[in-house]
GUNUZA-980339 format. One record per residue (C-alpha): x, y, z; residue in three letters. Coordinates in steps of 0.5 Angstrom, whole numbers, plus 2048, in hexadecimal, padded with zeros to 3 digits. Layout:
N
XYZALA
...
! end
This chain:
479
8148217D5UNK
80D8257D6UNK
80F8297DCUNK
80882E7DCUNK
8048287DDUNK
8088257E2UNK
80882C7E6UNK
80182C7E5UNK
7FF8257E7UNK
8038267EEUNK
7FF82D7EEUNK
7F98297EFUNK
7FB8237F3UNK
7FE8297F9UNK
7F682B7F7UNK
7F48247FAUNK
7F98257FEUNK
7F682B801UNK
7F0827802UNK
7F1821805UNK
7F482580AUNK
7EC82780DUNK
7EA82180FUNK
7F081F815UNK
7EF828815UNK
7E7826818UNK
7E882081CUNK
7ED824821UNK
7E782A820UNK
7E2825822UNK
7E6822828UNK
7E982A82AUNK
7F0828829UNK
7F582E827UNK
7F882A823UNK
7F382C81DUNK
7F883281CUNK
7FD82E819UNK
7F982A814UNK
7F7832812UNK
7FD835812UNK
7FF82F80DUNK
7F9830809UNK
7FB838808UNK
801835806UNK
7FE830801UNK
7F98357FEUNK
7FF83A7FCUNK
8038357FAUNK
7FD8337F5UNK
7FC8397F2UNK
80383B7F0UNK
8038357EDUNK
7FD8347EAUNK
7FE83B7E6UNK
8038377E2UNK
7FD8377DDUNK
8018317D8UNK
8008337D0UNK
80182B7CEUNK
7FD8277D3UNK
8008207D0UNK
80481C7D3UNK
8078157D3UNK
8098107D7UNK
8108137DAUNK
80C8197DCUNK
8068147DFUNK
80C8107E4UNK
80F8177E6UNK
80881B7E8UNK
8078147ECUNK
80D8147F0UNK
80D81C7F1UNK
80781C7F3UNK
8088167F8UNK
80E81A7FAUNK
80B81F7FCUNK
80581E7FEUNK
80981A804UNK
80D821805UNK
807825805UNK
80381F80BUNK
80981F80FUNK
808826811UNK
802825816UNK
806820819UNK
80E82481AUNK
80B82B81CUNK
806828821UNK
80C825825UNK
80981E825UNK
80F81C821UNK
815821821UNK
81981E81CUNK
817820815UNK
81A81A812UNK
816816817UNK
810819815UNK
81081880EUNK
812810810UNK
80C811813UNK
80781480EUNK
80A810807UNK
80980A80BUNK
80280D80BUNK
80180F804UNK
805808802UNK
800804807UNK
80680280AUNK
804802811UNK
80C802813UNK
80C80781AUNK
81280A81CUNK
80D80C823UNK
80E80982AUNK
80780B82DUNK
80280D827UNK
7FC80D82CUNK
80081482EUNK
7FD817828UNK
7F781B828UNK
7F181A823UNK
7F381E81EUNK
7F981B81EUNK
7F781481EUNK
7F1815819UNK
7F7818814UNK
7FC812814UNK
7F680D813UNK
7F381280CUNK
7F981180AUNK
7F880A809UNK
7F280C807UNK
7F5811801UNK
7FB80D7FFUNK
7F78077FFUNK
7F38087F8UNK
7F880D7F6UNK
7F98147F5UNK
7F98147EEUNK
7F380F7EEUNK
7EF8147F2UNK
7F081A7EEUNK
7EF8167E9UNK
7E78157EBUNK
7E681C7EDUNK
7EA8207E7UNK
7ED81F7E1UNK
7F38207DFUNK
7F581F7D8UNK
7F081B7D4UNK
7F38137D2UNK
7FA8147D5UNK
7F78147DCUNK
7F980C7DBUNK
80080E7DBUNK
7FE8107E3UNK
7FA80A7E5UNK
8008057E2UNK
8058087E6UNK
8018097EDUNK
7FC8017ECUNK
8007FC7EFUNK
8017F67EBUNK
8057F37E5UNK
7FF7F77E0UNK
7F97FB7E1UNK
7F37FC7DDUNK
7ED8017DBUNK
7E67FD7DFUNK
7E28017DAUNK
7E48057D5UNK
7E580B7D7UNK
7EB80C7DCUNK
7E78117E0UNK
7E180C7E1UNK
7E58077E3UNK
7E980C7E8UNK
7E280D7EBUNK
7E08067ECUNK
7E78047F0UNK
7E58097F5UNK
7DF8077F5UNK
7E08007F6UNK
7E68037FBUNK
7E18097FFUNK
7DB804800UNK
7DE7FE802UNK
7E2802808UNK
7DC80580AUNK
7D97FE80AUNK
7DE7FC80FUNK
7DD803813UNK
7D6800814UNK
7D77FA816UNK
7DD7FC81BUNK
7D880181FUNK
7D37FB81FUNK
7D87F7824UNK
7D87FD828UNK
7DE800826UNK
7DE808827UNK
7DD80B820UNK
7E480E821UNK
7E8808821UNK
7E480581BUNK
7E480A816UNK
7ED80A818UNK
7ED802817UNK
7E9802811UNK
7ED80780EUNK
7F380280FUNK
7F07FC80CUNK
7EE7FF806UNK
7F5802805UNK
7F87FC807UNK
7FD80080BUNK
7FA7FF813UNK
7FC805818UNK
7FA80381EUNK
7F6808822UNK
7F9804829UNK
80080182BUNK
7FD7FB82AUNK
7FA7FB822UNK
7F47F6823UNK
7F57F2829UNK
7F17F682EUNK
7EA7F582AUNK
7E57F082AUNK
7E57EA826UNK
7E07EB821UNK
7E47F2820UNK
7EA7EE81DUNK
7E67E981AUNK
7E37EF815UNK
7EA7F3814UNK
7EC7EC812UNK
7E77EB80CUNK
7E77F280BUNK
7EF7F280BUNK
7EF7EB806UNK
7E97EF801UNK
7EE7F5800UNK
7F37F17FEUNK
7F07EE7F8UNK
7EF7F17F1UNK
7EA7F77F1UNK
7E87F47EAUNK
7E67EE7EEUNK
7E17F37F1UNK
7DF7F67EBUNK
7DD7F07E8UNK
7D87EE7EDUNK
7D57F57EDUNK
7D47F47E6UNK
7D17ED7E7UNK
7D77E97E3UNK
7D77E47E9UNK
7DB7DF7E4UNK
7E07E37E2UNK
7E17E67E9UNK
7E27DF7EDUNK
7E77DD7E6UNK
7EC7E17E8UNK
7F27DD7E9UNK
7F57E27EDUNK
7F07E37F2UNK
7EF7DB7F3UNK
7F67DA7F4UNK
7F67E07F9UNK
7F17DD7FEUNK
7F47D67FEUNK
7FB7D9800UNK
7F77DC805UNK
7F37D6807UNK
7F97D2807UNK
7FE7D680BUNK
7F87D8810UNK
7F77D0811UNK
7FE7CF812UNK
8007D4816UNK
7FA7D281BUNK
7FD7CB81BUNK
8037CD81DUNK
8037D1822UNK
7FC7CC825UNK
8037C8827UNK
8067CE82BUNK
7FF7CE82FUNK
7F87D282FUNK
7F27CE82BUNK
7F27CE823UNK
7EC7D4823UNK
7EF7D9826UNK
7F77D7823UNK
7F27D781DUNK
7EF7DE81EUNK
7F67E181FUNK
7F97DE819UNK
7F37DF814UNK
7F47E7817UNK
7FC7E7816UNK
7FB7E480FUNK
7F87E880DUNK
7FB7EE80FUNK
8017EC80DUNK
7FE7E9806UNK
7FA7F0805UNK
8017F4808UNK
7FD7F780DUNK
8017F7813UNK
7FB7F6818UNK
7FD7F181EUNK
7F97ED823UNK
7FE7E9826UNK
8067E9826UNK
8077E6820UNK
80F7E6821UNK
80E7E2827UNK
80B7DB823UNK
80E7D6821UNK
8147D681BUNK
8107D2816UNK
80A7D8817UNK
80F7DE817UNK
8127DC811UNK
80B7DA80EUNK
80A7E180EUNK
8107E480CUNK
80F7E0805UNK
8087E3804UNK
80B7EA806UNK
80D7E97FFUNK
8087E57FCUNK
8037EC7FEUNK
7FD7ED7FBUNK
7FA7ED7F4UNK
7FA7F27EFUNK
7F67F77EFUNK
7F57F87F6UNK
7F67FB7FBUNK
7FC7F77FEUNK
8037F77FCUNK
8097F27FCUNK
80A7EF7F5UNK
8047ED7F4UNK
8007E47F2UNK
8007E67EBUNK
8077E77EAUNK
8097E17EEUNK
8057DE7EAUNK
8077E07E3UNK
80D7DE7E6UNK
80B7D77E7UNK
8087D67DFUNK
80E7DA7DDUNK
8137D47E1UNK
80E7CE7DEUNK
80E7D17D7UNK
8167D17D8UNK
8167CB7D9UNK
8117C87D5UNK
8167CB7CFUNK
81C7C77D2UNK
8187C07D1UNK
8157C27CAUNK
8197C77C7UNK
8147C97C1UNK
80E7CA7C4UNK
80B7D07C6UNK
8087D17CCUNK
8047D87CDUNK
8037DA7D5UNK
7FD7DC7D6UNK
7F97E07DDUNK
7F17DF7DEUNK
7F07DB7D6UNK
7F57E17D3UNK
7FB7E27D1UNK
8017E67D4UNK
8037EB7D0UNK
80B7EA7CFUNK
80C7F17D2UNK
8077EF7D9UNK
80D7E97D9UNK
8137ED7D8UNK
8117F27DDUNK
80F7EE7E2UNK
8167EA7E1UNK
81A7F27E1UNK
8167F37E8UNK
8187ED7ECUNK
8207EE7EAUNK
81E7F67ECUNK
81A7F47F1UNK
8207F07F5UNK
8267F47F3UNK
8237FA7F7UNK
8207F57FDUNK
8287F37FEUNK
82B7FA7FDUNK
8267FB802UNK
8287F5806UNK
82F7F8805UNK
82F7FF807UNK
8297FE80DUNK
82E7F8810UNK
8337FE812UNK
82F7FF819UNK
8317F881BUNK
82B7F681DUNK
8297EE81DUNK
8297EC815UNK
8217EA816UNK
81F7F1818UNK
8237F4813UNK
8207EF80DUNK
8197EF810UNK
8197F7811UNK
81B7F8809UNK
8167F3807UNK
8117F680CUNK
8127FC808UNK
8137FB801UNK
80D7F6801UNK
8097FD805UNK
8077F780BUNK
80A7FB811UNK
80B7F6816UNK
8117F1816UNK
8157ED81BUNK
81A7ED821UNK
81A7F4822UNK
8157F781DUNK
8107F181EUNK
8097F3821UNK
80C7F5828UNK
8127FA824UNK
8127FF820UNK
81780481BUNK
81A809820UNK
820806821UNK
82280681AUNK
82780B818UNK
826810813UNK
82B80D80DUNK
82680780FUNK
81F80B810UNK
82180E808UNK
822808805UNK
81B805808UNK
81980B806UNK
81B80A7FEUNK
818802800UNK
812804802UNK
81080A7FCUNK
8138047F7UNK
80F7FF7FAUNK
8088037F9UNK
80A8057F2UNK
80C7FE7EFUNK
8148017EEUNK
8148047E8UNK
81180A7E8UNK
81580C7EFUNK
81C80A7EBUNK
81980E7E5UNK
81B8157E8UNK
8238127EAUNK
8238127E2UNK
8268177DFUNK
8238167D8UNK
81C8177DAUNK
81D81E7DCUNK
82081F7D5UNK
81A8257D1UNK
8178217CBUNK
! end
């Protein structure tokens, strides 16, 4: 273990730190708020941290894989340390533990709240659970990725461990370059969004907060009420915005790149849209026969489809009050999640789908036992390693969803709430149902509990392995 580089990498991440603390530092300036001196003292902080870390100069700025997933995951620890600082000394959320609930539920675009009435929160405070999205979304690593290097061709190492989805890929051949053009992408469709917001009338204020929230996925809202108080036309651009950051990033690279062909061949991407266009159509009959007229249910369920979908978490409607045939829809693509490469979490459609060719293959054998069927995902074979990781994520990923089942249980709270709070976590979408619904919320949980939703959300945003890396003793081991 190389750990020079890791101290320096930190070193510049509690930089970053620093760095991002300055925006929600103007926006309470801007608005006269004293609550700016917290997010100053918290970048002081930040500022020394960096430079007793950053003066760990590394002899060997190599590294390999086990140094990649460990800087990814200590740096998502303690970028949430640092970011729950604003929110526990200004008294907002006295509780240390509920602030970094609150702040990791940010960076991992989570959207899970431990907070009763948000809207007691100042300017600054709200605009900095909202950049956490925003930061978390892309990823931290991603971004420093853009602006610094770190260490030449090992930067890949990071990207792997911090990109959801069952692999990742350079767009261009330099990692740097193809780092920048995500955020590109990421930064010119959120102001894209903002734009559009604030045309329909709603304050600047609000637009850039929602915004920040779709393009992350995460969906902190800025009232008790997430979306429901704006207007229709409001919703209806979350809503295509919601479903557009959830799709792979490559797909929006191919379009700019004028690779039209290759971009609408994505059989991700197809599959993704259909679900949603299923589930949306399905979920607005269903709740047609409860009442109301089927645009408007239509309206309400396209939103909550692709919120749930994307594991954005923003609400328009009680969804927890619909009908068992709608809730338990939902419940199923909260698992289902986005595509690879997004913004969304959740397992993700291009692992569901390795499954189903991996399913057919197997059976295929079992009828012609001598033939040889090679799997393949958009004309290309999957390489033996992409099947054998994805098979080892879904046993992980279900081992650690019943553990957490297990020990969250012990609050004796409904099965429903218990279930749907750990997949609401794990799968980084925020709302669940029963008590965690729209209308609910995380505080009633207890400690041992809000740890353990804590883990969930940390793993679910970080694809599991590199979370569990750091419980390995072997990785620790010096070279």
């Amino acid at each position: 273990m190389n750990y020079a580089i890791i101290f320096y990498t930190l070193g510049v991440v509690i930089d970053f730190s620093a760095a991002f603390m300055i925006p929600p530092f103007l926006v309470a300036v801007l608005y006269g708020e004293t609550d700016a001196k917290y997010f100053l003292l918290c970048f002081a902080i930040c500022v020394v941290l960096g430079i007793f870390l950053g003066g760990i100069k590394p002899e060997n700025k190599k590294f390999y894989a086990r140094e990649g997933y460990v800087m990814v995951s200590l740096s998502w620890i303690i970028i949430s340390l640092i970011g729950a600082l604003p929110f526990y000394l200004s008294g907002y959320i006295p509780s240390y533990l509920d602030a970094m609930f609150e702040t990791i539920s940010g960076f991992t675009t989570t959207g899970a709240t431990i907070l009763t009435d948000v809207e007691v929160l100042s300017h600054g405070m709200l605009f900095w659970r909202s950049f956490t999205h925003w930061i978390g979304g892309m990823g931290v690593l991603v971004f420093i990725l853009a602006i610094l290097p770190l260490a030449g061709g090992e930067n890949m190492h990071l990207m792997k461990a911090e990109s959801p989805g069952p692999s990742v890929g350079k767009l261009v051949p330099k990692l740097r370059k193809s780092a920048f053009y995500l955020y590109a992408i990421y930064f010119s469709m959120t102001v894209i969004e903002v734009i559009l917001l604030t045309l329909n009338k709603m304050p600047v204020f609000d637009a850039v907060c929602i915004s920040m929230g779709t393009a992350g996925t995460g969906g902190f809202g800025i009232k008790n009420t997430s979306m429901a108080g704006y207007t229709g036309t409001a919703q209806t651009i979350v809503t295509i915005f919601m479903l557009l950051f959830g799709v792979n990033f490559s797909f929006f690279f191919l379009i700019l790149m004028r690779k039209f062909r290759e971009a609408f061949k994505m059989t991700e991407v197809r599959c993704y849209l259909a679900i949603f266009a299923i589930v949306s159509l399905l979920i607005s009959i269903n709740i047609t026969f409860e009442g109301g007229s089927f645009i408007s249910n239509f309206h309400a369920s396209a939103f909550a489809v692709s919120s749930i979908m994307t594991t954005t978490g923003f609400s328009t409607v009680d969804f927890n009050q619909w009908p068992e045939f709608s809730r338990t829809l939902l419940v199923i693509i909260m698992f289902s999640g986005a595509c690879a490469g997004s913004t969304g979490g959740g397992i993700k459609i291009s692992r569901f789908l390795i499954y189903i060719k991996s399913a057919a293959k197997e059976m295929a054998s079992l009828i012609h036992p001598r033939s040889v069927k090679v799997i393949k995902f958009d004309g290309k074979p999957v390489e033996r390693n992409v099947l054998r990781s994805a098979t080892v994520f879904l046993i992980t990923y279900f081992f650690l969803y019943t553990v957490s089942v297990v020990i969250v249980s012990l609050d004796n709270f409904d099965l429903i709430t218990t279930f749907t709070a750990v997949a609401a976590t794990f799968n980084n979408i925020g709302p669940g149902l029963e008590l965690v619904g729209p209308s609910g919320n995380f505080a009633m949980f207890s400690p041992l509990s809000k740890v353990v939703l804590i883990f969930d959300m940390l793993a679910g945003r970080l694809e599991i392995f590199p979370l569990l890396l750091l419980f390995t003793p072997s990785v620790w081991k010096k070279y």
